[in-house]
N, C-alpha and C positions, 0 to 999 in steps of 0.2 A: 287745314293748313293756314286759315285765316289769321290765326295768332300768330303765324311769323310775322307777317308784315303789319299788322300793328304793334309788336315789340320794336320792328324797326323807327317805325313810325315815331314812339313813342320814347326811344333812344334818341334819335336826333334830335328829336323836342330837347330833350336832356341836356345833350350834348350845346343846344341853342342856349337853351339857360344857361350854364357853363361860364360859355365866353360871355356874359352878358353882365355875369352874378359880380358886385365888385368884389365882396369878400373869397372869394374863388379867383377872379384876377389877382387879387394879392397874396392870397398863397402860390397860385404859379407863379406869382414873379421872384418872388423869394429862391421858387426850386432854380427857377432858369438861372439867378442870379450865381447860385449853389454849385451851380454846375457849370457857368461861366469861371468863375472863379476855379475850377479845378481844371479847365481845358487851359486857362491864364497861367498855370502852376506850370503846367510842360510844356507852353510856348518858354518861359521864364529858365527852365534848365536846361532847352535845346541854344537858348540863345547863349547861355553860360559856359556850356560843355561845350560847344559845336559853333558858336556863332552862328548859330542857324535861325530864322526866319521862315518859317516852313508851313504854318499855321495861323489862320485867323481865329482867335477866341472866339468871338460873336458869331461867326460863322457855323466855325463847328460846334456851336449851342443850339443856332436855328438849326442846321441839320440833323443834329440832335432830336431836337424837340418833334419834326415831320417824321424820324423816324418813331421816337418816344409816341403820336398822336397814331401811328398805326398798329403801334404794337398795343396802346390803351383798348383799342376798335376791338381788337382780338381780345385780348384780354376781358374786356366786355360780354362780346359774347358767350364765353366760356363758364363766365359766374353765372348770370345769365340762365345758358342749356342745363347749368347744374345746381343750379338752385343756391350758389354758396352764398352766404348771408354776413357780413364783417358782424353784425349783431352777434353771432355766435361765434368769433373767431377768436375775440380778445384781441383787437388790431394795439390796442392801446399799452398791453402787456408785451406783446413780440415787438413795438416799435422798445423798448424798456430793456428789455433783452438783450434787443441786438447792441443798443449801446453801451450797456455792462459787457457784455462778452468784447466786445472794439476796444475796451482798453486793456484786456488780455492779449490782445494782435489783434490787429485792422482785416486781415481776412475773416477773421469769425463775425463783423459786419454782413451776415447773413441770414437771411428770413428761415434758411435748412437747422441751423443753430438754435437760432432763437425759437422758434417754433419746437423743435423737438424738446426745449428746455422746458418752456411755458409747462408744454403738453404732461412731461412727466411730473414736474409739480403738481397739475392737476389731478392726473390719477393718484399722486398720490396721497396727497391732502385732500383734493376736494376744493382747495383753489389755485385758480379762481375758478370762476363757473364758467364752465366755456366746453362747447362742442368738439372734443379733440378731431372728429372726420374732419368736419370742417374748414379746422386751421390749418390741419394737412392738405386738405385740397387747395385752400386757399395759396398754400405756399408752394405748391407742385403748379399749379397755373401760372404763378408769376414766374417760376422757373422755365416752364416751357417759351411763356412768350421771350425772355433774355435768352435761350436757344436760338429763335429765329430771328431777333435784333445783333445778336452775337455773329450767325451765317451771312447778312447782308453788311453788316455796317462792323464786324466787328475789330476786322483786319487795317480799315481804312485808317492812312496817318500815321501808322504804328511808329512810337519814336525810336531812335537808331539810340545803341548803349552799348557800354562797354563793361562785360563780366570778367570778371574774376572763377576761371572755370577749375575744374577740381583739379589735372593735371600742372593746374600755377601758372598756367600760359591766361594772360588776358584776349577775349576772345570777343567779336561782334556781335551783336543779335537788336534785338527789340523790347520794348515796354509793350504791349496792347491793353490801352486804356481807355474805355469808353465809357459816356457817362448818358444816358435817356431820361429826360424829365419825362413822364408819362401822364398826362392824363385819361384816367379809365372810371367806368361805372360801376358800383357794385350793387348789390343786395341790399338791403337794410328789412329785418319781419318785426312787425307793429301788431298789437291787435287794438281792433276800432270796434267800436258800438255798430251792428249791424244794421241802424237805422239811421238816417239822418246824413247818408253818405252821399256825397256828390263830387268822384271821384273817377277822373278816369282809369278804366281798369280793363285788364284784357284776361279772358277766361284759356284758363292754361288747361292740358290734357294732365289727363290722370294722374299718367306718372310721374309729372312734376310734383314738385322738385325732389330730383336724388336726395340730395341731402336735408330731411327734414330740419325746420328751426324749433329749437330746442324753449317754446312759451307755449305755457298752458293758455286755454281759449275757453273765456267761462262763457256761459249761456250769452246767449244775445248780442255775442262779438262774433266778431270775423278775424280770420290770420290772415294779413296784406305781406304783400312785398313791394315796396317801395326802393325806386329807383335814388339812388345818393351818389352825387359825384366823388370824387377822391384825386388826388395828384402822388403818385408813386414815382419816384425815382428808383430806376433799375444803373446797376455799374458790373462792367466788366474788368479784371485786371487778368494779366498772364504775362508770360513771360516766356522767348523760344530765342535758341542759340543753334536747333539744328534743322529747321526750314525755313523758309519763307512765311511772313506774318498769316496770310491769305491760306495757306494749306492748314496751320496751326490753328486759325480761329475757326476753321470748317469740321477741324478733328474735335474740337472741343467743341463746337453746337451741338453733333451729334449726339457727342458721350450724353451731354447736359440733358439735351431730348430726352434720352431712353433712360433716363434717371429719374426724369419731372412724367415722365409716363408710368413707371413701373410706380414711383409715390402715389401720383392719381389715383393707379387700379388699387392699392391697397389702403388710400383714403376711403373710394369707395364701398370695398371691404368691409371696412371699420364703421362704414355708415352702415351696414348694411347688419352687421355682428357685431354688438358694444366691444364684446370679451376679448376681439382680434384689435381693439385700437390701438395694443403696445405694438403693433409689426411697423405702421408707417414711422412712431413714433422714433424708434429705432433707429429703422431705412434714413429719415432725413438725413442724420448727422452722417452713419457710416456709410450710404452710399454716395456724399456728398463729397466726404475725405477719398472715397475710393474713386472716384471722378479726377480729385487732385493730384492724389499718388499716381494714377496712371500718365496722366500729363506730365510730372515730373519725371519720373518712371524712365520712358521714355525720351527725356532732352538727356539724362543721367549715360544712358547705355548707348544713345547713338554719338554720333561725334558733330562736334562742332564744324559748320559750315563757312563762317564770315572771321578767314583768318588772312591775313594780308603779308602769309608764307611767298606765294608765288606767285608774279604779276602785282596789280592795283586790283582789289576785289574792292566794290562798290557796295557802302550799306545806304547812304540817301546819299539825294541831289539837291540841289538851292532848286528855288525856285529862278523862273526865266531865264536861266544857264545856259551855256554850253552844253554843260552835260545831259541838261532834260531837254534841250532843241535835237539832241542827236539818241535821245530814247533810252539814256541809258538807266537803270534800276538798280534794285537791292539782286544783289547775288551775281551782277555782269564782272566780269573780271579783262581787263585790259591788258591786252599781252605786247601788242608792239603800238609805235607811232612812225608811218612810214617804214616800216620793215623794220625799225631798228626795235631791237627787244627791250621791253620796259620789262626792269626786275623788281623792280618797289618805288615809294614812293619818291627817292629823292631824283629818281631817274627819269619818273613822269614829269615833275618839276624841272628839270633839265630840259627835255624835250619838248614843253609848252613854253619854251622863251621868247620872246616878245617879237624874236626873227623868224616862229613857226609861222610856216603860210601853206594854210589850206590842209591843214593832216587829216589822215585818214586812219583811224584806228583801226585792227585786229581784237573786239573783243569776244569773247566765250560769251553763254549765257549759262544760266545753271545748269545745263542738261551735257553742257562742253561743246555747244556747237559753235564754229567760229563762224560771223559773220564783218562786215567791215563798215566802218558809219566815218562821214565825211563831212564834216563841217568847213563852212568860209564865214574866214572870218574878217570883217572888214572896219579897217583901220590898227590899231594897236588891240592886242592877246589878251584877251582876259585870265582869269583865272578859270580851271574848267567848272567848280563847281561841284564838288563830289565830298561827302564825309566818308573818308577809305575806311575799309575796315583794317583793326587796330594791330600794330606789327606784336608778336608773341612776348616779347621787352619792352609793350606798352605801360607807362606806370599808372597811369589815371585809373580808375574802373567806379562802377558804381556799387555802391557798397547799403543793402534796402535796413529800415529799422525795425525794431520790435514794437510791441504793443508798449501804452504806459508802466503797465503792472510788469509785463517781464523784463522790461527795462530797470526796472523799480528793485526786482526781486535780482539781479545779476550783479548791479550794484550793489546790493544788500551779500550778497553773496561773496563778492572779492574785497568786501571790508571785513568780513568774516574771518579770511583768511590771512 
């Protein structure tokens, strides 16, 4: 077991160089900057939509990035136990990929996509040359580690929005948009002249590595695997209209788990049986859309939660408010102010006038339990501070784009006609 703690050992050394390398600092800063700029995007239509202020860019990029630097750690280990080698993966083709298929729709901006594309090219021409286990595992590991960055962080922030649901009624819900710069370690297999080597190197057990690298080793060479840093950016999007952001991103970590698991065992498969490598290839894309279908699936059959029918239903709060000094959240619904019965909003507005002193609301929380919260407030009324959810004769909604090309092609299509 001594080789574990010299892989450790010999990761943190890695991970030292890293933050040290300038060329590696300036591609993190690039990703952070990447991904600043998209946390900038939904401050920018919170404030537009909502006049809302609810979010630090910078912030939610460092937070980002401490989560992005633990998910890397794992991720790490994972290539790592299983030998997976970007040498054999064609990183260079699936980064190719995934941006061709992104101007078909910006969800197929996925490594399950692009990977299953790459993969069948290859079998089926012959290019490029590239390990199809490999690129499969490779892309079932980065899916497992966005499972458990998705469970922890994935709900957090979620921005409040207003759909256009299928019965015509405009309806409350959320964006969940997360974006992880990650920095992680991979593989890289080299073959060196077996002499002349002054290398630190740690002697691995038999069975490594699962996934053989795919270079012949003529006499008097040695197969290495060398440590190669990387910076991956991981992103989440989704979209819920009938729970809470926090219940929704825990249902979809799951799914994504036993997705990014059931991929692994039939990468490993395929490592194991050349003949079986069409099964992962497959599984990517269709168990990846069956991932989605089910998540849509279900917002589709259940009924919408965040309708502003009966009472003030809450989807956010401003920051330093009224509303968040008195605890109240996405899904709370306010029924009275001082006994007298709030029906909507123009009646909360009525009853927060500038002669209220000291109210004491009645509200539900999503389960309908009523409880009573009491603010004082001192000097002249503020405003409470709440983005209600939207009355059913709301006209605004948000309305998401297509890809370049199907945009392209729809146009193309009503000039046609």
């Amino acid at each position: 077991m001594n080789y574990i703690w010299e892989l450790i050992k010999i990761t943190l050394q890695t991970f030292a160089f890293m933050v040290t390398d300038l060329h590696y600092i300036l591609v993190m800063a690039l990703v952070f900057i990447l991904v600043y700029r998209q946390y900038k995007k939904i401050l920018q239509y919170e404030q537009e939509f909502f006049r809302l202020k609810r979010i630090n860019p910078l912030m939610e990029t460092v937070t980002s990035l401490v989560y992005g630097i633990g998910g890397g750690m794992l991720a790490t280990m994972l290539f790592i136990l299983l030998g997976v080698s970007v040498s054999d993966a064609g990183v260079a083709y699936l980064w190719l990929a995934a941006l061709l298929l992104m101007l078909i729709n910006q969800r197929f901006l996925c490594f399950a996509y692009a990977g299953s594309l790459v993969s069948l090219i290859a079998l089926i021409t012959g290019f490029p040359q590239i390990h199809v286990a490999t690129l499969m595992a490779l892309v079932a590991v980065l899916h497992l580690v966005e499972s458990l960055l998705v469970f922890v962080n994935g709900y957090h922030n979620a921005s409040p929005m207003f759909f256009k649901h299928e019965s015509g009624k405009v309806v409350g819900g959320f964006a969940l948009r997360k974006f992880w710069p990650m920095p992680t370690i991979a593989l890289v297999g080299v073959v060196m002249l077996s002499s002349g080597m002054d290398l630190q190197s740690v002697p691995m057990p038999d069975w490594w590595p699962i996934f053989q690298v795919g270079l012949e080793v003529p006499e008097n060479h040695v197969l290495l695997h060398i440590l190669f840093p990387l910076v991956v950016a991981l992103g989440y999007s989704d979209f819920v209209q009938t729970e809470l952001p926090k219940t929704k991103a825990r249902r979809s970590a799951a799914m994504l788990l036993v997705y990014s698991l059931i991929l692994l065992g039939l990468a490993v498969l395929a490592n194991a049986y050349s003949w079986l490598a069409i099964l992962p290839v497959i599984f990517a894309p269709l168990g990846h859309e069956l991932v989605i279908h089910m998540g849509r699936r279900r917002e589709q059959e259940n009924s919408p939660v965040f309708l502003g029918e009966e009472g003030v239903m809450v989807l956010a709060v401003y920051p330093n408010s009224p509303a968040e000094e008195m605890g109240l959240g996405p899904g709370d619904v306010i029924r009275s102010i001082n006994g007298v019965e709030t029906k909507d909003l123009k009646a909360l507005a009525d009853q927060m006038s500038p002669w209220a002193i000291d109210p004491v609301f009645l509200v539900e929380n999503q389960f309908r339990l009523p409880t009573e919260r009491k603010i004082i407030f001192k000097g002249k009324v503020p405003p409470l501070g709440i983005v209600p959810a939207p009355h059913p004769e709301q006209g605004a909604y948000v309305r998401f784009k297509d890809g370049l090309l199907k945009n392209l092609w729809n146009q193309w299509r009503s000039k046609g006609k």
